[in-house]
C-alpha positions, 0 to 999 in steps of 0.5 A: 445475504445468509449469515455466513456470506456475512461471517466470511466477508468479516473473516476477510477484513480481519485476515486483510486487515492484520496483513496490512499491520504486518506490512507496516510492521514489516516496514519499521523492521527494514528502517531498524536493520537499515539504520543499524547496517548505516544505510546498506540495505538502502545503498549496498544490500551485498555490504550488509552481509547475505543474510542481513541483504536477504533479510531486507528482501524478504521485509521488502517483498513482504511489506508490499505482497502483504497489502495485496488483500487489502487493496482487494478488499477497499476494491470490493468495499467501494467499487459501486461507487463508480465500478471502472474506475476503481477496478482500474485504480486497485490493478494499478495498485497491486502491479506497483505492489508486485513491481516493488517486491519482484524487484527486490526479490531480483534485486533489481534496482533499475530508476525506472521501474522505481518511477513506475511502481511510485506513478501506479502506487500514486494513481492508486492512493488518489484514486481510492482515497477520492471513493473513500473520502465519501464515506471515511473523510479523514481516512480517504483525504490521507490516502490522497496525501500519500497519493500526491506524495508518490506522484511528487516522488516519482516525477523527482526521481524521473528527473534525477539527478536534482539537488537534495533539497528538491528531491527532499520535498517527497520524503514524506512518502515513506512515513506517510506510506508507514503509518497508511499501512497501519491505519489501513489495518485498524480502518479494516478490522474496525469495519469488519465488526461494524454495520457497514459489513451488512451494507456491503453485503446487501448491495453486492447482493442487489448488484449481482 
């Protein structure tokens, strides 16, 4: 493959890369602004205030429309490995992705559209971080564990209302999911400027 093909797929990794950043960046502004309106944007956006409530929106849509690039981009990295199941595994990721910021764009808070962004997004985790963890042990076992984390979480919320304790057992999800983002980020843009590029390209080439 030519020295640009090269050059424009590490363009990708870095411009998906710091989109995954901002996402998770974009998730500790909502936790800063939600604990500073005592929980509002979590309970009662509209008591916030509209423009504290259209800002948590806009942190919502942005920190789930943002890993759009990257879900494409783990897709294009390990779907030889076994091509259908991973295109299935990046569709459900991204329908959770755009479920969750439809939602909040519409201010829909319906229990079972949370359900099914959690069971699409879980699917998505264990499914890509079984591919990866051929290659990127550590990296591709913690996405497993997010992944198991919003399975748990949405079987909890299916079955609500539950006693607190049981449905504390899935809170690790979303400082999990926070600091999945940011390791997706470095993951991407330490890739980009390694040998790995090169291997990519090579075999899209031999594939096409």
């Amino acid at each position: 493959m030519s020295d640009s093909s090269v050059a424009d797929l590490r363009k990708t990794y870095r411009i998906a890369g710091f989109a995954a950043l901002t996402a998770g960046a974009a998730w500790i502004c909502w936790a800063i602004v939600n604990g500073a309106t005592g929980g509002l944007l979590d309970s009662s956006p509209e008591a916030a205030g509209l423009r504290v409530a259209k800002l948590g929106q806009l942190l919502t849509i942005g920190w789930n429309l943002l890993l759009v690039p990257a879900s494409l981009v783990l897709w294009k990295r390990v779907q030889q490995r076994d091509p259908d199941r991973i295109l299935l595994y990046t569709v459900c990721g991204i329908l959770s992705l755009c479920l969750w910021a439809i939602g909040a764009a519409a201010r829909i808070n319906s229990p079972m559209l949370e359900v099914c962004y959690l069971l699409l997004s879980g699917c998505w985790w264990v499914g890509i971080g079984n591919a990866l963890r051929k290659g990127h042990t550590i990296f591709g076992t913690f996405t497993i564990i997010v992944g198991i984390f919003a399975l748990l979480d949405a079987t909890l919320s299916f079955f609500e209302p539950m006693p607190f304790y049981i449905y504390a057992l899935a809170s690790p999800k979303l400082p999990l999911g926070i600091v999945w983002d940011f390791w997706l980020g470095y993951f991407l843009l330490t890739s980009s400027n390694d040998g790995r590029v090169n291997e990519i390209t090579q075999t899209t080439e031999m594939s096409a």
